[in-house]
N, CA, C, O and CB atoms as a CASP TS submission, in Angstrom:
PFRMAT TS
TARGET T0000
AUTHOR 0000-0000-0000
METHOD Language model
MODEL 1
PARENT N/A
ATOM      1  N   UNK     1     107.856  84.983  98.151  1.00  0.00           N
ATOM      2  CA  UNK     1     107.844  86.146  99.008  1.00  0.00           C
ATOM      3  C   UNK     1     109.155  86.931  98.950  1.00  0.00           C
ATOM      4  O   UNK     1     109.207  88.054  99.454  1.00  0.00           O
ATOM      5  CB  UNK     1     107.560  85.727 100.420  1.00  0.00           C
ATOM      6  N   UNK     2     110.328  86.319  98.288  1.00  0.00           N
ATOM      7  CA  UNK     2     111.501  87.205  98.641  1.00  0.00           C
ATOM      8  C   UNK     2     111.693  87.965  97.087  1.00  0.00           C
ATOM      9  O   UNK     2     112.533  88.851  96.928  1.00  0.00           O
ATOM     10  CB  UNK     2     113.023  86.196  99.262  1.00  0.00           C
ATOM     11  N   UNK     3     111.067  87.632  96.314  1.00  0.00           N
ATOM     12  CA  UNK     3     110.822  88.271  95.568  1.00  0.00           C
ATOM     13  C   UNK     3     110.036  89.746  95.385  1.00  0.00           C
ATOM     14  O   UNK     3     110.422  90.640  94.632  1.00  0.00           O
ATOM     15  CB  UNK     3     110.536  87.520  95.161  1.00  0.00           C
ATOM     16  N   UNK     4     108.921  89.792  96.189  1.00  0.00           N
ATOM     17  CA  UNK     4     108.268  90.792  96.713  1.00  0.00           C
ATOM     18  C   UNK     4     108.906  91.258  97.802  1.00  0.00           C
ATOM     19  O   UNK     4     108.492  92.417  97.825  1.00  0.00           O
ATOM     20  CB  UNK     4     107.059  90.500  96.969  1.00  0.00           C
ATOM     21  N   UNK     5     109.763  91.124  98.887  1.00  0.00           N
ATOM     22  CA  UNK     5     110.307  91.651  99.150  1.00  0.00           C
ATOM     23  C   UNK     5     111.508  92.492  98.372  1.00  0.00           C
ATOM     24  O   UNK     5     111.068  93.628  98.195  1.00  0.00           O
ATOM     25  CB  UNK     5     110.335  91.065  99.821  1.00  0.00           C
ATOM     26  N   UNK     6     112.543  92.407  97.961  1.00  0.00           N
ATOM     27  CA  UNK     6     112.979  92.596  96.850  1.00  0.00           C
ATOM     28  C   UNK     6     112.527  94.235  95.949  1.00  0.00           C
ATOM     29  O   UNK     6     113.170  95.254  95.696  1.00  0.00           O
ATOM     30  CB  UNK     6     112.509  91.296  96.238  1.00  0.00           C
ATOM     31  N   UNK     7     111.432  93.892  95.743  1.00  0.00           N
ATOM     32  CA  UNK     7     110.636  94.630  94.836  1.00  0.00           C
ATOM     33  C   UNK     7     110.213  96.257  95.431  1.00  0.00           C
ATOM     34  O   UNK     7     110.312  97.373  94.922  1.00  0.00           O
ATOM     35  CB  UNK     7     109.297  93.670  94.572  1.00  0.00           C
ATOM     36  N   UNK     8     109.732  95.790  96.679  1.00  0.00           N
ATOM     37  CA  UNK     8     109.556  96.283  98.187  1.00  0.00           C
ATOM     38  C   UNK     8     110.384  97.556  98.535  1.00  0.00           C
ATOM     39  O   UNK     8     110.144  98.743  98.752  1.00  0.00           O
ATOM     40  CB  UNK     8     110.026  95.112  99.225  1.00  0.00           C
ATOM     41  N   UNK     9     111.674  96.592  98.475  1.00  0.00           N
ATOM     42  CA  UNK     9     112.848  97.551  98.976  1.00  0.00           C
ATOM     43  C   UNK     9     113.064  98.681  97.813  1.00  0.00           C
ATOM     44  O   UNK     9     112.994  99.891  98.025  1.00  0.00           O
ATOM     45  CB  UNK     9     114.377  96.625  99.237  1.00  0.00           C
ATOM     46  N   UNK    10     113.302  98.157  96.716  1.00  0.00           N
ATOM     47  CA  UNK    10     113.534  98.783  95.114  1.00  0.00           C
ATOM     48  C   UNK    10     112.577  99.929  95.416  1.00  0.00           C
ATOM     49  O   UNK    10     113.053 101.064  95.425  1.00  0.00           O
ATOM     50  CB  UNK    10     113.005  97.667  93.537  1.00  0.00           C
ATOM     51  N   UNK    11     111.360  99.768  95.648  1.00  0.00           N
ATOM     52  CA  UNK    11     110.325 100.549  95.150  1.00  0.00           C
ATOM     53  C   UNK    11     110.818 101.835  96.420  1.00  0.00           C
ATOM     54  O   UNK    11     110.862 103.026  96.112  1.00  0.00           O
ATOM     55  CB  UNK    11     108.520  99.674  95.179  1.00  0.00           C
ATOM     56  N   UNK    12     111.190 101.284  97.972  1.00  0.00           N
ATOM     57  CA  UNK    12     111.606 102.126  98.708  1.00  0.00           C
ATOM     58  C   UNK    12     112.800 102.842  98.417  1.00  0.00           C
ATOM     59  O   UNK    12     112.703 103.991  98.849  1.00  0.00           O
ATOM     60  CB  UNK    12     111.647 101.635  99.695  1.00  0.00           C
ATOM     61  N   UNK    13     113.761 102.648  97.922  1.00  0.00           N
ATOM     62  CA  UNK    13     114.567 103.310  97.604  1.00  0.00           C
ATOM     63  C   UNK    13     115.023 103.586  96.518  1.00  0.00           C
ATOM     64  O   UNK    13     116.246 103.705  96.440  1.00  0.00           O
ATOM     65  CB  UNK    13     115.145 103.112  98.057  1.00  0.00           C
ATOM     66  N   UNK    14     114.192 103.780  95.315  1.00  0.00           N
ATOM     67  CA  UNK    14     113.487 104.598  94.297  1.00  0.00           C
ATOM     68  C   UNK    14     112.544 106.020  94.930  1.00  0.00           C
ATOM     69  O   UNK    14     113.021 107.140  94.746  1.00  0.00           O
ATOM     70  CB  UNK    14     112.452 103.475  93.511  1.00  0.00           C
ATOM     71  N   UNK    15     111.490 105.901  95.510  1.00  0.00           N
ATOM     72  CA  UNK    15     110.852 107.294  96.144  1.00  0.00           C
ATOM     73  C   UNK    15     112.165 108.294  97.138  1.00  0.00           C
ATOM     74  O   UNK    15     112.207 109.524  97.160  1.00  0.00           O
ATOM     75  CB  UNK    15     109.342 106.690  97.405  1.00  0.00           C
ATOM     76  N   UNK    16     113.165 107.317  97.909  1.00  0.00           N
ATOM     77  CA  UNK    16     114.117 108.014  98.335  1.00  0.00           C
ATOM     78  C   UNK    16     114.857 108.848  97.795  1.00  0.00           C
ATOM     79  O   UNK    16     114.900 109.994  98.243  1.00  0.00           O
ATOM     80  CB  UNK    16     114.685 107.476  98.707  1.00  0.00           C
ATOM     81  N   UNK    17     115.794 108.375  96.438  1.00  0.00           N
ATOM     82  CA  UNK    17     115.823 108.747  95.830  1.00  0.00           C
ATOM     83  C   UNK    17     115.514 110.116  94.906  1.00  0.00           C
ATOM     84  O   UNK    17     116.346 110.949  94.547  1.00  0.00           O
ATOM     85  CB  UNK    17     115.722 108.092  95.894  1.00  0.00           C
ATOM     86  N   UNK    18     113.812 110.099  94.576  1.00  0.00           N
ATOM     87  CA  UNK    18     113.100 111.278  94.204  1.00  0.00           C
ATOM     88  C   UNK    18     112.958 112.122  95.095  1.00  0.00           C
ATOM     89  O   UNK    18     113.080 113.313  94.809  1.00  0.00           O
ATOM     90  CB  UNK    18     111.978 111.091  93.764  1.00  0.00           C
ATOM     91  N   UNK    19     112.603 111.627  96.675  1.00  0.00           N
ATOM     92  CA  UNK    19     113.246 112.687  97.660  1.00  0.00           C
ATOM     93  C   UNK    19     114.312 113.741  97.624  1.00  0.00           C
ATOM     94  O   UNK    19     114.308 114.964  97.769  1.00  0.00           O
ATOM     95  CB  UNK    19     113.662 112.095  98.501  1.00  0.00           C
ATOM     96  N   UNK    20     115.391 112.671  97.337  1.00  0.00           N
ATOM     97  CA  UNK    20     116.388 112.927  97.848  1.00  0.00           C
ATOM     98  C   UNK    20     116.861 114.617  96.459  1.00  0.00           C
ATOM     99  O   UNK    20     117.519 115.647  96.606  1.00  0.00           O
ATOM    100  CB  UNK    20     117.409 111.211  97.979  1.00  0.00           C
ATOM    101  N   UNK    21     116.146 114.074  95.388  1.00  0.00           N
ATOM    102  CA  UNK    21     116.320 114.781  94.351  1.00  0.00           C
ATOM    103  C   UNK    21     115.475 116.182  94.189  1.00  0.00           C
ATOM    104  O   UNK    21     115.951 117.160  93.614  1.00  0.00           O
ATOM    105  CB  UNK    21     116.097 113.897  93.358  1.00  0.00           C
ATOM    106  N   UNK    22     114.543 116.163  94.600  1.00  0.00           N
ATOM    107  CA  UNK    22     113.689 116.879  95.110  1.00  0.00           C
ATOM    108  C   UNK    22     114.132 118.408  95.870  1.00  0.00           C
ATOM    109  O   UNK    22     114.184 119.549  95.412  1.00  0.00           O
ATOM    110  CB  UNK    22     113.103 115.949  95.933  1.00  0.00           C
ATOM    111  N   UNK    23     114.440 117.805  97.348  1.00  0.00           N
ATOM    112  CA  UNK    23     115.035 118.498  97.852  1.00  0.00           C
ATOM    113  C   UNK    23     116.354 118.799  97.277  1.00  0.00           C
ATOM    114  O   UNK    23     116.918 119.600  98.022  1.00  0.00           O
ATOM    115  CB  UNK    23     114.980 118.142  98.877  1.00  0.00           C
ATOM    116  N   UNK    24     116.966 118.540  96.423  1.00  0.00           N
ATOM    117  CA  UNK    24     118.151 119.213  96.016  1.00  0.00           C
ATOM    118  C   UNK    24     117.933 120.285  94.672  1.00  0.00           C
ATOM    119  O   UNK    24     118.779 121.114  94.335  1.00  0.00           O
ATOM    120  CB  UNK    24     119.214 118.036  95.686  1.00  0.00           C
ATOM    121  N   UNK    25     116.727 120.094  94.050  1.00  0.00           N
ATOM    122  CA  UNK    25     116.284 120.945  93.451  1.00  0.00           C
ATOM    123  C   UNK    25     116.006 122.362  93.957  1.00  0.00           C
ATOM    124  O   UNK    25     116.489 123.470  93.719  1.00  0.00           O
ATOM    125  CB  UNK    25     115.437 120.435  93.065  1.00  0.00           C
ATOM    126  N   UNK    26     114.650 121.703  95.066  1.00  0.00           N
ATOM    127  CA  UNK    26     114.397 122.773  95.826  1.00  0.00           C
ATOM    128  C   UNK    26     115.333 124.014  96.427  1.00  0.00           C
ATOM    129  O   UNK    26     114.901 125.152  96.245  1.00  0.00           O
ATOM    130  CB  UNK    26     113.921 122.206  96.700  1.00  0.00           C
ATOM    131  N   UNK    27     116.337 123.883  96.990  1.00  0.00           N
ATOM    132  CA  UNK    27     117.724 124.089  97.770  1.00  0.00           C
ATOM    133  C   UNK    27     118.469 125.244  96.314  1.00  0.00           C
ATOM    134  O   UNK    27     118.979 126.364  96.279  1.00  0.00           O
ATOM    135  CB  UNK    27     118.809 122.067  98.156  1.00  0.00           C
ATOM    136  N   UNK    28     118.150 124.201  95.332  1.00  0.00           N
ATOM    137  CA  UNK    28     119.413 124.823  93.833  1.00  0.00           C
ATOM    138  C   UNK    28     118.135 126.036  93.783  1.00  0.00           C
ATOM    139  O   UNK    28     118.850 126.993  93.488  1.00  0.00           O
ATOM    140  CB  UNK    28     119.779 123.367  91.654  1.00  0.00           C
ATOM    141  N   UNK    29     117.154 126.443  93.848  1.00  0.00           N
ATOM    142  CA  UNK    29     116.443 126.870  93.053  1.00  0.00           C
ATOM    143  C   UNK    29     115.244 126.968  91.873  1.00  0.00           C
ATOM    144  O   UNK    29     114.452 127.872  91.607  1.00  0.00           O
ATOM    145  CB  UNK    29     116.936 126.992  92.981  1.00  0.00           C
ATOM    146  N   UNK    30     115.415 125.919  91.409  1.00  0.00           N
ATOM    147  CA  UNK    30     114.594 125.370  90.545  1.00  0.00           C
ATOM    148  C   UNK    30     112.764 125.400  90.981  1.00  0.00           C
ATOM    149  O   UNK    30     112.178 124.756  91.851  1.00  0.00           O
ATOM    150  CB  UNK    30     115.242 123.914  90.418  1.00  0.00           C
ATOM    151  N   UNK    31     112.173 126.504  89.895  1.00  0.00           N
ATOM    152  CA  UNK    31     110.805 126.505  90.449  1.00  0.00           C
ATOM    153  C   UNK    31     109.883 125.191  90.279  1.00  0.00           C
ATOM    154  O   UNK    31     108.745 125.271  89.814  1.00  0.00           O
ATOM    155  CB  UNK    31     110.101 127.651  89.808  1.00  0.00           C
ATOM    156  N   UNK    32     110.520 123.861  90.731  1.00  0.00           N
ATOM    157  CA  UNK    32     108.921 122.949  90.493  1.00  0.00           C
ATOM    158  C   UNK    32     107.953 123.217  91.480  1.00  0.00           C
ATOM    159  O   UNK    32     108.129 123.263  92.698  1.00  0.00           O
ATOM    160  CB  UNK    32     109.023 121.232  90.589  1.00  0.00           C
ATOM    161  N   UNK    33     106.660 123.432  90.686  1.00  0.00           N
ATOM    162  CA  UNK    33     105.460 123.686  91.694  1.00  0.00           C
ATOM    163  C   UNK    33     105.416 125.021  91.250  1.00  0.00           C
ATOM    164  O   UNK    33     104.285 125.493  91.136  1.00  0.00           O
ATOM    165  CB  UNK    33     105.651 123.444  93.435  1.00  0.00           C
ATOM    166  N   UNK    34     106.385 125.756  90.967  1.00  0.00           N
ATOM    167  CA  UNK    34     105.635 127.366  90.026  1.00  0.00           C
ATOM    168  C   UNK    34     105.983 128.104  89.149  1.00  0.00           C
ATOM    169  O   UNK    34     106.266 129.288  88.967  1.00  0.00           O
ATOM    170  CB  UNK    34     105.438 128.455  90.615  1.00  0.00           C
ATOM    171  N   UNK    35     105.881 126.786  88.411  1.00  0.00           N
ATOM    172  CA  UNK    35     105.785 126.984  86.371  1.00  0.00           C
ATOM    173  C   UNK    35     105.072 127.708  86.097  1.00  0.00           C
ATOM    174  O   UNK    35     104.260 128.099  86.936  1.00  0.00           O
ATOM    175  CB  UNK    35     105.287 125.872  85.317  1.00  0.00           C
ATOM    176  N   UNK    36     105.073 128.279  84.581  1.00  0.00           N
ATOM    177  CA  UNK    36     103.804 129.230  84.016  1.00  0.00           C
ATOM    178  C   UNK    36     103.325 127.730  83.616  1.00  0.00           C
ATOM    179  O   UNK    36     104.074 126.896  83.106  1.00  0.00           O
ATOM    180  CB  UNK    36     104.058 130.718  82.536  1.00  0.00           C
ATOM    181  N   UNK    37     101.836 127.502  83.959  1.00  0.00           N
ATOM    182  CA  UNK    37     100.915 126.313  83.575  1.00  0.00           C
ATOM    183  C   UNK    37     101.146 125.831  84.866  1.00  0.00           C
ATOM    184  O   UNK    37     101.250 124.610  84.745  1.00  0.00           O
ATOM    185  CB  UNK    37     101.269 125.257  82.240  1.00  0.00           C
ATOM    186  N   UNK    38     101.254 126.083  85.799  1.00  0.00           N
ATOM    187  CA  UNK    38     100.659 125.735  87.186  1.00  0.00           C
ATOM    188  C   UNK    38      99.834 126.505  88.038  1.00  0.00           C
ATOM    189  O   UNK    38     100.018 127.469  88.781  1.00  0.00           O
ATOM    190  CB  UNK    38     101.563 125.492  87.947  1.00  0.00           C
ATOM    191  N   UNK    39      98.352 125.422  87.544  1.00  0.00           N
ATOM    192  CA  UNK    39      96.811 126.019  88.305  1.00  0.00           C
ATOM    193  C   UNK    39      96.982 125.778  89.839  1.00  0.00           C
ATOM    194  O   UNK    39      97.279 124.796  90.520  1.00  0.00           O
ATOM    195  CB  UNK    39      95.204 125.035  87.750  1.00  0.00           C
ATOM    196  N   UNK    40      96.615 127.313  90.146  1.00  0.00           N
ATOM    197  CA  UNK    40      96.643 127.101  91.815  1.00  0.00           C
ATOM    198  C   UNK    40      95.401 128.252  91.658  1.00  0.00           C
ATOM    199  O   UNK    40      95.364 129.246  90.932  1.00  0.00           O
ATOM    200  CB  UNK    40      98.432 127.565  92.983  1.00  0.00           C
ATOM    201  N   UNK    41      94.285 127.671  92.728  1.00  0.00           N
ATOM    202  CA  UNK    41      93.271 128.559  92.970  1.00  0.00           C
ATOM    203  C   UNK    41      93.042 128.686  94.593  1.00  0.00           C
ATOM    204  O   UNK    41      92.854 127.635  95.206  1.00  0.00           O
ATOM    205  CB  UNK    41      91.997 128.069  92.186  1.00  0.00           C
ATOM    206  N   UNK    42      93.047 129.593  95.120  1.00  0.00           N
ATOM    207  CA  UNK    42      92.729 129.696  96.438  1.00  0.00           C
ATOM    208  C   UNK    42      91.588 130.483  96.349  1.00  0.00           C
ATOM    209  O   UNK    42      91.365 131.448  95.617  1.00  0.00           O
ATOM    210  CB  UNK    42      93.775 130.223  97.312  1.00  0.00           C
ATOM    211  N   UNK    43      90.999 130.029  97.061  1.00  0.00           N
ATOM    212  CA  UNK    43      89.284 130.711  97.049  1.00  0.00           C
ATOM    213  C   UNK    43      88.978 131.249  98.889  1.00  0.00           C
ATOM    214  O   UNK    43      90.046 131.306  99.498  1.00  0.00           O
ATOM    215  CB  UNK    43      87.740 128.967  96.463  1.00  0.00           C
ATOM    216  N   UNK    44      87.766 131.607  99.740  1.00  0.00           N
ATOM    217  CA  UNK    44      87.247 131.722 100.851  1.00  0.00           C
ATOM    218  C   UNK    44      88.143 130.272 101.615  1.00  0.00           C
ATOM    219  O   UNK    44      89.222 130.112 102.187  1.00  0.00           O
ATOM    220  CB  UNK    44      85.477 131.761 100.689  1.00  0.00           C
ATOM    221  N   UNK    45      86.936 129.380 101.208  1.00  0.00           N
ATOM    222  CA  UNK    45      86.926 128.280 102.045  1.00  0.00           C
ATOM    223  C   UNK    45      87.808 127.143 101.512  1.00  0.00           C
ATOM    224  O   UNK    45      87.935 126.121 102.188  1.00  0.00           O
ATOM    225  CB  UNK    45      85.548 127.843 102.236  1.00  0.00           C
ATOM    226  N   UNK    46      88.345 127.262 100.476  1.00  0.00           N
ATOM    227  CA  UNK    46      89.088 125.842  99.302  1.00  0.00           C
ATOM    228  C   UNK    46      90.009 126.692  98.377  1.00  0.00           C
ATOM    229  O   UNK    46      89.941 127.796  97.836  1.00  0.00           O
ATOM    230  CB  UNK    46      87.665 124.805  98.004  1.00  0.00           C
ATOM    231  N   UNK    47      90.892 125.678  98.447  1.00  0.00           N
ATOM    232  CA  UNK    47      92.427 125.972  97.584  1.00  0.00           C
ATOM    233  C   UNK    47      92.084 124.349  97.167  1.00  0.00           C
ATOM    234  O   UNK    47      91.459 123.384  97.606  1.00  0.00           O
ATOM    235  CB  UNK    47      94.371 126.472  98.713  1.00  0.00           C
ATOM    236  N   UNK    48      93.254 124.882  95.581  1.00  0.00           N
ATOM    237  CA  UNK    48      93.365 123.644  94.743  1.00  0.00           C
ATOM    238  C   UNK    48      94.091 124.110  93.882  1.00  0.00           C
ATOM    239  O   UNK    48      93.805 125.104  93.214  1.00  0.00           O
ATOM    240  CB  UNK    48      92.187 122.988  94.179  1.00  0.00           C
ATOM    241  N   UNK    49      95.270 123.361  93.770  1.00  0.00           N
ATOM    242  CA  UNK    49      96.752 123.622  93.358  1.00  0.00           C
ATOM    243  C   UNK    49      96.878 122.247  92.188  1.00  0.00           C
ATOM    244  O   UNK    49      96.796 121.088  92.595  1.00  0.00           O
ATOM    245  CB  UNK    49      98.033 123.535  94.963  1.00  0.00           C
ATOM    246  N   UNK    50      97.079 122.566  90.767  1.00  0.00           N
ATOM    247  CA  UNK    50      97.364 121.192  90.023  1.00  0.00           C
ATOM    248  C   UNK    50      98.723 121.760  89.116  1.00  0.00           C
ATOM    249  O   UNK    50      98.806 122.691  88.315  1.00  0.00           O
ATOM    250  CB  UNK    50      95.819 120.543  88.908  1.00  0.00           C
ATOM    251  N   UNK    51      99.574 120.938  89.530  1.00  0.00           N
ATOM    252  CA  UNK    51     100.960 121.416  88.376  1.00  0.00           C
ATOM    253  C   UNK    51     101.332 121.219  86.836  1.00  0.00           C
ATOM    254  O   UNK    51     102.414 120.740  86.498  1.00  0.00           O
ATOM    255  CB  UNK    51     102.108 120.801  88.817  1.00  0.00           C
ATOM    256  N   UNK    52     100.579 121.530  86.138  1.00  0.00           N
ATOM    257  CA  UNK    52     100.060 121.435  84.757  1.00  0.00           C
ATOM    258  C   UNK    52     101.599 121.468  84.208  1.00  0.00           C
ATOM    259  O   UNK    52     101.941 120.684  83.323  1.00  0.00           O
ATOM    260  CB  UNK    52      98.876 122.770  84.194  1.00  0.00           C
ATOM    261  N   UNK    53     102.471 122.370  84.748  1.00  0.00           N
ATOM    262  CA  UNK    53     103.743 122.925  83.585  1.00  0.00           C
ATOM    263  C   UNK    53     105.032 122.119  84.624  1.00  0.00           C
ATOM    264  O   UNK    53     106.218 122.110  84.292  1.00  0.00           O
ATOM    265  CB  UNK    53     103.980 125.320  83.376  1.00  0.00           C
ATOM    266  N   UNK    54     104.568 121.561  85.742  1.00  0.00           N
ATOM    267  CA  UNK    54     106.247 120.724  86.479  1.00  0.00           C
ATOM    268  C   UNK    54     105.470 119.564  85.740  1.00  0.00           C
ATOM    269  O   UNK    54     106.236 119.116  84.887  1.00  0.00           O
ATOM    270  CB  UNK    54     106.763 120.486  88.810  1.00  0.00           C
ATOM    271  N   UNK    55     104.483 119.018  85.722  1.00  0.00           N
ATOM    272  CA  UNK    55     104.077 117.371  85.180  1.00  0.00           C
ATOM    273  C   UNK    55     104.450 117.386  83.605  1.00  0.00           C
ATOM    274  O   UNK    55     104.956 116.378  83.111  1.00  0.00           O
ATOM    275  CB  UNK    55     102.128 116.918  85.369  1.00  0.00           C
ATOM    276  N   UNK    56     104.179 118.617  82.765  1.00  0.00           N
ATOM    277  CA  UNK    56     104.988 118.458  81.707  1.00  0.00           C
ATOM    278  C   UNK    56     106.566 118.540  81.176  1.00  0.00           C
ATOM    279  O   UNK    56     107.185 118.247  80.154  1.00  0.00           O
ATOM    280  CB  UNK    56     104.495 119.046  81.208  1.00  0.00           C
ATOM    281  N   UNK    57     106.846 119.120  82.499  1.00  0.00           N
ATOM    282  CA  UNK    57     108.405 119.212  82.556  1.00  0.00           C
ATOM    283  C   UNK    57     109.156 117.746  82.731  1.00  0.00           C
ATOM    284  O   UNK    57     109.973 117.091  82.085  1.00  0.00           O
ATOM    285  CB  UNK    57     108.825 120.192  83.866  1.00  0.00           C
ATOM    286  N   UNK    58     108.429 117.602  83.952  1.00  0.00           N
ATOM    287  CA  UNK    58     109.045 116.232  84.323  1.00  0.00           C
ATOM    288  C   UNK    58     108.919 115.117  83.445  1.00  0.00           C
ATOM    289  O   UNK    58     109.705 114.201  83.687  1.00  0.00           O
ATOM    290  CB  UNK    58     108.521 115.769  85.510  1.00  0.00           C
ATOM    291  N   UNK    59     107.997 114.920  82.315  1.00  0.00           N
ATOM    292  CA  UNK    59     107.489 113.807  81.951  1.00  0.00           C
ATOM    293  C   UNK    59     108.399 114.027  80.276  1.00  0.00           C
ATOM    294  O   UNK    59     108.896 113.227  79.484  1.00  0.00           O
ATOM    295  CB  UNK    59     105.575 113.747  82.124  1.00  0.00           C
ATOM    296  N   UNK    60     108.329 114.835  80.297  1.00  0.00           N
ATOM    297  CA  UNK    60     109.655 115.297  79.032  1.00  0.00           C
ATOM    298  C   UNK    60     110.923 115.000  79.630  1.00  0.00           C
ATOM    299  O   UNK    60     111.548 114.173  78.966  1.00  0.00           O
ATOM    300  CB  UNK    60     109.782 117.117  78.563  1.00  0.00           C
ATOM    301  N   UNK    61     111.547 115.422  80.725  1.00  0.00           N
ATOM    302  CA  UNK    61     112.823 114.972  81.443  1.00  0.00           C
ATOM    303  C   UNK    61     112.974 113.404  81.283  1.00  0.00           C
ATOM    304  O   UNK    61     113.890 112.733  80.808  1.00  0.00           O
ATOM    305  CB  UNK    61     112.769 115.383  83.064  1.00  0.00           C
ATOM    306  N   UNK    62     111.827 113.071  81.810  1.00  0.00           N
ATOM    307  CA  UNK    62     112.253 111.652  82.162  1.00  0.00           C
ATOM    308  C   UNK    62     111.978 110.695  80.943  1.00  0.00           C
ATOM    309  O   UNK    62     112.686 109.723  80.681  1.00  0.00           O
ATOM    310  CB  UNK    62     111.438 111.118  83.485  1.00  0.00           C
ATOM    311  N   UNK    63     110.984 111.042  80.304  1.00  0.00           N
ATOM    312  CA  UNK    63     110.796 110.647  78.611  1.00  0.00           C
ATOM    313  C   UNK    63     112.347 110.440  77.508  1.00  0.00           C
ATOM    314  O   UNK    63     112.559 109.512  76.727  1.00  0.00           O
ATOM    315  CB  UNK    63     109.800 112.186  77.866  1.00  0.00           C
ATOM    316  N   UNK    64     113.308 111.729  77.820  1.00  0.00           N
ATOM    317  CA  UNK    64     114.776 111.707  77.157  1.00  0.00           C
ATOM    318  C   UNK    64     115.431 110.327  78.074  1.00  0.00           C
ATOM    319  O   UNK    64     115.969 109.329  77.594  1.00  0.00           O
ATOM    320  CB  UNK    64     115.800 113.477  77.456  1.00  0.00           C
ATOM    321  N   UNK    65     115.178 110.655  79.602  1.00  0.00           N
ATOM    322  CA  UNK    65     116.339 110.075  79.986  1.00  0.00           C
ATOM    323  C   UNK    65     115.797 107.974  79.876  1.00  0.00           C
ATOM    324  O   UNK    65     116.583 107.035  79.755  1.00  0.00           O
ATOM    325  CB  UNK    65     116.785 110.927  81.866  1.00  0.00           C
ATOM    326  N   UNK    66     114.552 107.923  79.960  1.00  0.00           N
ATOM    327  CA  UNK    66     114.373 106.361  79.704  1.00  0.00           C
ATOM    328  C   UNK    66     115.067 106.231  78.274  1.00  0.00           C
ATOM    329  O   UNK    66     115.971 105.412  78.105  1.00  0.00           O
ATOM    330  CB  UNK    66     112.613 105.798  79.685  1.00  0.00           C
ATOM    331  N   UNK    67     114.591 107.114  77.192  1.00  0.00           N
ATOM    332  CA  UNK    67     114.864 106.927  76.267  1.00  0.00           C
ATOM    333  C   UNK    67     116.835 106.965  76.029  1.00  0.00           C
ATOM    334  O   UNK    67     116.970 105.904  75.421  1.00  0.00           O
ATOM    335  CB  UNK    67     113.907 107.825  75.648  1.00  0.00           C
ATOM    336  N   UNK    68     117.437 107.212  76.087  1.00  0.00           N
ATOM    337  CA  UNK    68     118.984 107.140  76.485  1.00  0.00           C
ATOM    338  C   UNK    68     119.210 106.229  76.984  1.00  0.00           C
ATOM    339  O   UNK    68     120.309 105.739  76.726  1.00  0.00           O
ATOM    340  CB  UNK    68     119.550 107.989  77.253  1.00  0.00           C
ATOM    341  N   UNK    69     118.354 105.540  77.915  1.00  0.00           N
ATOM    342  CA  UNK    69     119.243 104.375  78.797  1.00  0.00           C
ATOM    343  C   UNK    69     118.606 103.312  77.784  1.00  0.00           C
ATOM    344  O   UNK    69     119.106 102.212  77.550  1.00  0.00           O
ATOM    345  CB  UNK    69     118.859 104.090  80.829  1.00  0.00           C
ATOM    346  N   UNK    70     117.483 103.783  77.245  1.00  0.00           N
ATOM    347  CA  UNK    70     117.629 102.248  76.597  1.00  0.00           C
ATOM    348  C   UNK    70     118.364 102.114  75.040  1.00  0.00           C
ATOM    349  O   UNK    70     118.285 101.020  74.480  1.00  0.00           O
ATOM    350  CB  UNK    70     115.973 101.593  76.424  1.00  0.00           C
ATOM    351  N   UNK    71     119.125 103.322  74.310  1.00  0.00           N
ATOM    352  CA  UNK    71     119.597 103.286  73.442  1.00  0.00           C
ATOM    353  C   UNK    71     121.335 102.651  74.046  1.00  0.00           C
ATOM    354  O   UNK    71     122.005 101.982  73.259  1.00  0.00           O
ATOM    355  CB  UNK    71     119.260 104.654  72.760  1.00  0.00           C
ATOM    356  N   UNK    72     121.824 102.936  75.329  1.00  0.00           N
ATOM    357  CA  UNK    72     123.029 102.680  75.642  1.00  0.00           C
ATOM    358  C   UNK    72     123.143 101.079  76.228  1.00  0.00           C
ATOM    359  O   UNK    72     124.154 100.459  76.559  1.00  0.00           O
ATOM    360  CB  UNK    72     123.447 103.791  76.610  1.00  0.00           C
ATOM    361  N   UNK    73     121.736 100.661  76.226  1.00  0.00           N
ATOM    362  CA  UNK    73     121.720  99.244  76.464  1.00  0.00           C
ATOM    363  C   UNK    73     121.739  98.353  75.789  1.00  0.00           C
ATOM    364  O   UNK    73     122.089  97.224  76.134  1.00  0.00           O
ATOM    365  CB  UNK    73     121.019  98.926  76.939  1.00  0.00           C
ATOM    366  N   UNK    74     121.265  98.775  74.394  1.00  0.00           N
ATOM    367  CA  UNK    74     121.429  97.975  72.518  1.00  0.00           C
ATOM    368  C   UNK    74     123.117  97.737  72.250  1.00  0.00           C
ATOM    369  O   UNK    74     123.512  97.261  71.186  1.00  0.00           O
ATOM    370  CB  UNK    74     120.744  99.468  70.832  1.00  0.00           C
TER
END
């Protein structure tokens, strides 16, 4: 169990973290959430918002940076 605890906490202050990063984006400027390739439809009765161009942003960002930490760990 203290192992999962452990894990627990990590995982909590990891999302903090992305919070914490988040909002400092937000604040700098940075449009995530309204990229060109971010579907947002608002209709009468239903909206539906999918971030096509921050999920490819981000996943390229973070794609370099795993990749770096694990070349500085060899």
């Amino acid at each position: 169990m203290i192992g999962l605890g452990k894990a627990l906490i990590a995982v909590g202050v990891l999302i903090t973290v992305i919070g914490v990063l988040l909002l400092v984006a937000a604040r700098a400027g940075l449009p995530l959430g309204r990229l060109p390739g971010d579907i947002a439809y608002r209709g009468k009765h239903v909206s539906f918002f999918f971030p096509l161009g921050t999920c490819i942003v981000l996943s390229i960002v973070i794609s370099v940076l795993l990749y770096v930490l694990t070349h500085l760990k060899r």
